[in-house]
N, C-alpha and C positions, 0 to 999 in steps of 0.2 A: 068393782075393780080391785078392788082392797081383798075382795075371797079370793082374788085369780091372782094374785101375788102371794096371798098366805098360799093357797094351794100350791101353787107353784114352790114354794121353799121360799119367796124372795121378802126380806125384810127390809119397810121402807128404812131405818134408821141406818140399817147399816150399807143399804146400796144410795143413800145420801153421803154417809160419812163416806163411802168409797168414794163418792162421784165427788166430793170433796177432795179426799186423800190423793185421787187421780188427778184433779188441776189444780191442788198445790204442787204436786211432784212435779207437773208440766210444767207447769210458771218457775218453779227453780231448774228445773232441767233448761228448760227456754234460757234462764237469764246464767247460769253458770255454767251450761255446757253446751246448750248448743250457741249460744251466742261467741263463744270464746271458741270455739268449734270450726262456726262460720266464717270467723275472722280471720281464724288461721288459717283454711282453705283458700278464702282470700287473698292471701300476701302468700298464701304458696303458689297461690293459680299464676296474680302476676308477677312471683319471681321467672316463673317458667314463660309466662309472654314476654316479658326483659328479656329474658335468656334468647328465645326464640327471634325477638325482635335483634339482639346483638348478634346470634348468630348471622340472622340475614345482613346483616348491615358487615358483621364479618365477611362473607360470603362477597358481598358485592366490594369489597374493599379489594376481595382475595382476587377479583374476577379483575379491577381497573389497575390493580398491581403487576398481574401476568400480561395484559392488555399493553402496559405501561414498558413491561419487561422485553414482550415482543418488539417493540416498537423502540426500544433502545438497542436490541440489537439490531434491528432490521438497520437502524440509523449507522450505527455504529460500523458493518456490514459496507453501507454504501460509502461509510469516510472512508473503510480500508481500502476499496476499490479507487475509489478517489485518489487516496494518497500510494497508492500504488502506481494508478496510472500516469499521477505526477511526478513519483519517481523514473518512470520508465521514458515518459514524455525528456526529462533531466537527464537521463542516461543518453539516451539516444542523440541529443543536447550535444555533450560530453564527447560523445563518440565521431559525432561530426565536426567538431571545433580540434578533436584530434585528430584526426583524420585529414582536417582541413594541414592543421600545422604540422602533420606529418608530409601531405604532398607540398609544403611550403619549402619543408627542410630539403626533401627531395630533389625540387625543382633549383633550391639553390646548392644543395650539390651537383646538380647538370649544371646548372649554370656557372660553376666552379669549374669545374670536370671540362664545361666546354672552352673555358678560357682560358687553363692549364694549355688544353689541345694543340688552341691557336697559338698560344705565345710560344709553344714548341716548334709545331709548324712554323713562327715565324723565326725562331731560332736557327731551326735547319735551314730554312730560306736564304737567312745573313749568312749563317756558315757556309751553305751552298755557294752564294755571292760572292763571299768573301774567297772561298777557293777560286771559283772560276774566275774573279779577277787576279788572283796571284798568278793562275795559269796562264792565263792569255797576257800575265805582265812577263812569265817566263818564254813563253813562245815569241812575245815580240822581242824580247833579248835576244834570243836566239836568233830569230829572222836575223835583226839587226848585226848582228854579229856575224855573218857571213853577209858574202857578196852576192848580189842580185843573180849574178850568172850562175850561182852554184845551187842557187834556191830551185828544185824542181817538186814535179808532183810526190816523187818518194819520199820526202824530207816533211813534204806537208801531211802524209798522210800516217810517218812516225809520230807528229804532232798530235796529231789529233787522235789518238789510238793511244798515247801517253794522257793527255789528256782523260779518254773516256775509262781511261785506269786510275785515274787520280781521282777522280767523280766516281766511279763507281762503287 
């Protein structure tokens, strides 16, 4: 075996000292580069899982925020209606209690209006009274003042025709 290495070109001493030279270099490569290598792939890989991990947790924060958002307006949405409809419910409220005290006001201006009316009516009534007794207190002077025999239907019926001109 030793001719089939000379022949071949291969000297054991020095593909010993290589095959040394090659795992010393390895055993230092191992412990100063790729181990420090490894390590930093490492804390690179799980920065980017952190990262990844916070995005998602971003993500879903981002998802219960709009969730949350919706759901404030939707809320917010049904108070305006709400207090909308409570305004309007108040209005309407309003409208009727004016309304009421408007046909209140109204009712006692007729009822003013109607008692105005009467006490005029009853004004002209006494007026009217009070003439036709002056009149019938001037016709029975009159009567009286003349004598029975002179008193005929002509005389009564100037009376009364003075009369419905004094009343009229």
């Amino acid at each position: 075996m030793s001719q089939l290495f000379s022949q071949l070109g291969i000297d054991w001493k020095l593909l010993i000292a290589q095959a040394v030279n090659f795992l010393l270099l390895l055993t230092i490569l191992r412990l100063f580069v790729y181990g420090p290598l490894t390590e930093m792939l490492r804390k690179r890989r799980e920065k980017i899982e952190d990262g990844l991990q916070k995005a998602r947790e971003a993500d879903e924060r981002l998802r219960d925020i709009n969730h949350m958002a919706v759901e404030k307006i939707k809320h917010a949405e049904a108070e305006g209606v709400k207090i909308i409809a409570q305004v309007q419910a108040e209005a309407k409220e309003h409208e009727a209690a004016l309304m009421a005290k408007a046909k209140e006001h109204e009712a006692a201006a007729m009822k003013a209006a109607d008692e105005r009316a009467v006490a005029r009516d009853a004004e002209a009534h006494r007026a009217l009274d009070a003439e036709a007794a002056m009149l019938v207190k001037q016709a029975i002077v009159r009567t009286v003042e003349l004598s029975p025999s002179s008193i005929d239907d002509a005389l009564i019926t100037k009376a009364l025709k003075e009369m419905s001109h004094i009343a009229g």
